[in-house]
C-alpha positions in Angstrom: -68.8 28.6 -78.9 -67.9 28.8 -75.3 -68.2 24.9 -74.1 -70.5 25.5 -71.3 -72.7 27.3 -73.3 -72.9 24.3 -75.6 -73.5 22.1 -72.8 -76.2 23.7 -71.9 -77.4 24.1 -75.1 -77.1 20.5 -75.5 -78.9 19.7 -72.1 -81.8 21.9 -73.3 -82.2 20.1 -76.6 -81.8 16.8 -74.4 -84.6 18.1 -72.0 -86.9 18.7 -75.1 -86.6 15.5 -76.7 -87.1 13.3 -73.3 -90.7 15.6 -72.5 -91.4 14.6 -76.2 -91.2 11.6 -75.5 -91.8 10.9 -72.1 -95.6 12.8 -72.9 -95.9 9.7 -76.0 -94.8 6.7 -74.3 -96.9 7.5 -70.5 -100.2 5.8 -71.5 -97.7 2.8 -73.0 -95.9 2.4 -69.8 -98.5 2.6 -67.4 -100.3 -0.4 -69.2 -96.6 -2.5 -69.2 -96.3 -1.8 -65.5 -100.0 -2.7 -64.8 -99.0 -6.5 -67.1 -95.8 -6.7 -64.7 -97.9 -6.8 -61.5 -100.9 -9.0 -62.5 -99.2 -11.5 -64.4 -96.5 -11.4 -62.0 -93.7 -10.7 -64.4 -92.3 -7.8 -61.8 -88.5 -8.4 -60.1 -88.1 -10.1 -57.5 -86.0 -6.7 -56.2 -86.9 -4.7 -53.6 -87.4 -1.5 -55.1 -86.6 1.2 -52.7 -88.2 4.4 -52.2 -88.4 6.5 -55.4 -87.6 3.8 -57.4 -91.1 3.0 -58.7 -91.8 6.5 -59.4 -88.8 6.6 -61.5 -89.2 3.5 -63.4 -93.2 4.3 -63.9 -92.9 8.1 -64.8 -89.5 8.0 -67.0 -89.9 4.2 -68.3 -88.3 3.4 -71.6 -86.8 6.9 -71.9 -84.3 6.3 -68.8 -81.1 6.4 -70.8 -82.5 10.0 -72.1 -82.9 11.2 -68.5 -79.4 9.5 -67.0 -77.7 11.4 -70.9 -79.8 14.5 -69.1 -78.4 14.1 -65.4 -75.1 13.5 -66.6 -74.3 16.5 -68.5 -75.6 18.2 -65.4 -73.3 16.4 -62.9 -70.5 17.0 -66.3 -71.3 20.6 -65.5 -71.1 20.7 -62.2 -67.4 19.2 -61.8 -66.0 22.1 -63.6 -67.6 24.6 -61.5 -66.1 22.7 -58.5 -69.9 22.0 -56.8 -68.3 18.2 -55.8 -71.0 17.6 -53.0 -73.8 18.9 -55.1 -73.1 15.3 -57.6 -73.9 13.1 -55.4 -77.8 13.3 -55.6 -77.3 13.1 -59.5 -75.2 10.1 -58.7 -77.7 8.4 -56.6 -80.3 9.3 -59.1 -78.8 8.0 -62.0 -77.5 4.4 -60.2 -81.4 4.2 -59.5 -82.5 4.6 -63.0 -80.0 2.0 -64.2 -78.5 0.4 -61.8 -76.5 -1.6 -63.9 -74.3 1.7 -65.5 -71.2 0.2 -63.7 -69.5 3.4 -64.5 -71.6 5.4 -62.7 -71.1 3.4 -59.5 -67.5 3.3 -59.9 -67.5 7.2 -60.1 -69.5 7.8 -57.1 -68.0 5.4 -55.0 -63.9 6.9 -56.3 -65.5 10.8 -55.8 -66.8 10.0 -51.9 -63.7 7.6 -51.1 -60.9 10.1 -52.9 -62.3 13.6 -53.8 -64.5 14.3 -51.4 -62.7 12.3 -48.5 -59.4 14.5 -49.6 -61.4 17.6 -50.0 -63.1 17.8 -46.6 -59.1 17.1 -44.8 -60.6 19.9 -42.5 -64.4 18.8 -41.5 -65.0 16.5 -38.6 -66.6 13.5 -40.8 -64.2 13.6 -42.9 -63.9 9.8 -42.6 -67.6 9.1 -43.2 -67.1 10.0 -47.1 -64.2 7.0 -47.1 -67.4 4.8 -45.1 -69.7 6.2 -47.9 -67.8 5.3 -50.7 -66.9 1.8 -49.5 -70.5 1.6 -49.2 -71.7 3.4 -52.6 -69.1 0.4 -54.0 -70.3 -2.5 -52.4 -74.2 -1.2 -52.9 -73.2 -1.5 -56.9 -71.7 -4.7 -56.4 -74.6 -5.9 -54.9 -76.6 -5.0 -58.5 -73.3 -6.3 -60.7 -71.3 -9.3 -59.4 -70.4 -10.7 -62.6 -68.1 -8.1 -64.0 -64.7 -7.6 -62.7 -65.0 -3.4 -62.2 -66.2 -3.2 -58.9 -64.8 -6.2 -57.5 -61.4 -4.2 -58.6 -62.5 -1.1 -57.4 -63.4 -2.4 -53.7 -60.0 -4.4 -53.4 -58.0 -0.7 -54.4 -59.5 1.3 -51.7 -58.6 -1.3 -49.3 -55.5 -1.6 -50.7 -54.3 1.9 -51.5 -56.7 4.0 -49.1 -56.8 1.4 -46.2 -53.7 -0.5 -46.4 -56.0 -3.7 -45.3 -54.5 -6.4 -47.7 -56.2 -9.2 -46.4 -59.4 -7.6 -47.5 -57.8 -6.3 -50.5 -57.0 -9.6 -51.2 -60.7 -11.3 -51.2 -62.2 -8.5 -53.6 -58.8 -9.0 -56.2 -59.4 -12.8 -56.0 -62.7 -12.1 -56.9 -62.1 -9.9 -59.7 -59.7 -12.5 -61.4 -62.6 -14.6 -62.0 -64.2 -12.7 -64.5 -63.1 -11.1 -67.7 -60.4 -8.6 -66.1 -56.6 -6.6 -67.2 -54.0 -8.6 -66.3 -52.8 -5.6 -63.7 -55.1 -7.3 -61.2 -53.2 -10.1 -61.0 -50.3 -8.5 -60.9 -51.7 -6.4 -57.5 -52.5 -9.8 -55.8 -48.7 -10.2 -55.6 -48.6 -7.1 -54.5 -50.7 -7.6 -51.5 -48.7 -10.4 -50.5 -45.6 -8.2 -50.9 -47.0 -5.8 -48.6 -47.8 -8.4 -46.4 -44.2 -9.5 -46.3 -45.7 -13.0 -47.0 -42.7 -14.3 -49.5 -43.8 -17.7 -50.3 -47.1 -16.7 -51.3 -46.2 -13.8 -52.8 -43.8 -15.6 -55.2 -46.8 -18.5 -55.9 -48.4 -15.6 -57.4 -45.3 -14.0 -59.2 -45.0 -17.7 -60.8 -48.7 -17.4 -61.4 -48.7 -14.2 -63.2 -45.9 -15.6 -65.7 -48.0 -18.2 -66.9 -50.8 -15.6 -67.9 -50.6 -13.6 -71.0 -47.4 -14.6 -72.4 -47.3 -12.7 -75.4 -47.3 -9.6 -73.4 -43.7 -8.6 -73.3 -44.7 -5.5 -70.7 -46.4 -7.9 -68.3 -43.4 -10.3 -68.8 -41.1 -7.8 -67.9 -42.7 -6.5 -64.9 -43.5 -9.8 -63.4 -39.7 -11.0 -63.7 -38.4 -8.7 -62.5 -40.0 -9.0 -59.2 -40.0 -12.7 -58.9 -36.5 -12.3 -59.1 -36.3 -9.9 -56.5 -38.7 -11.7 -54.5 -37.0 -15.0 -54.7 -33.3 -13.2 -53.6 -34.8 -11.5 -50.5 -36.2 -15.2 -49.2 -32.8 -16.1 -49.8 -31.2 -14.2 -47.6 -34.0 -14.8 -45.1 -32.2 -15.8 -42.3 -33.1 -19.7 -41.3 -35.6 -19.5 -38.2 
């Protein structure tokens, strides 16, 4: 079977069983969010506008709906409609907005695809703005994982060149639960810099982490090495 036709078979079948059970759960859900108001149990969030609609109308069967919109968006890659995503995108970061994937893909298709893609338009530069923005408006909803942290500190980094900044969100990263790469790119930054001291602090740092990891080991060696000859020959001021 051809695969779009099964994704669309799939989507149908996907359709079906959320009606199903959106039709069963309504009466459920509008007595839950009535509770949440009067016995104050709602979040403290602001919700913003088509938020509460969402939440009251799908409910429990969110994950159904963001399964749904995602084969869509899924769909709509391979046919090369890349601007049509990002409603789906926006929809499914308001359904749950704490599918850390789904932020990390909007913010990496407005920053890269998108910002690559329209090389030609005027506003090109807003989609790099936007997906800076898409970033930080997921961090906002998930400070506590390393993923978007990272993914912030790479576009500055690798799109923008600005280390400094690069530098904050990579420090921040570190502090959570995060591949040892990232601490590998702080040395990096400082490399880029041209700030040798610190960027050999870091070197040293990185081969106290991990040392069972011959890879990391490797890598980190080699440039501390390299690091440590060039301030040699660092002429005396």
């Amino acid at each position: 079977m051809d695969l779009s036709v099964s994704l669309r078979i799939r989507r149908y079948l996907l359709i079906g069983a959320a009606f199903f059970i959106l039709i069963s759960l309504a009466p459920l859900q509008q007595s839950i969010n009535y509770s949440r108001v009067t016995e104050d149990l709602a979040e403290s969030l602001v919700i913003r506008p088509g938020e509460f609609a969402t939440n009251f109308v799908i409910g429990g069967s969110s994950a159904i709906a963001v399964d749904i919109l995602w084969l869509e968006m899924d769909e709509m890659w391979h046919c090369g409609k890349w601007f049509e995503m990002l409603p789906i995108l926006r929809a499914v970061t308001w359904m749950q907005p704490h599918f850390v994937e789904a932020w990390e893909l909007g913010g990496w298709h407005l920053a890269y695809n998108l910002h690559a893609y329209a090389k030609e338009m005027p506003d090109r530069e807003k989609y790099l703005e936007e997906g800076i923005g898409f970033l930080k408006e997921g961090l906002s909803r998930n400070r506590s994982v390393y993923d978007l942290w990272f993914n912030l500190g790479w576009v500055y980094y690798n799109k923008l060149g600005d280390y400094d900044t690069a530098i904050r969100y990579f420090k921040s990263a570190v502090r959570y639960e995060h591949p040892v790469y990232i601490d590998r790119l702080l040395a990096h930054c400082y490399r880029k810099k041209g700030n040798l001291e610190q960027e050999i602090s870091e070197w040293e740092r990185c081969l106290r982490l991990h040392p069972g990891n011959e890879y990391h080991i490797k890598i980190v060696k080699k440039h501390l090495e390299r690091a440590k000859k060039k301030l040699k020959e660092e002429p005396l001021p």
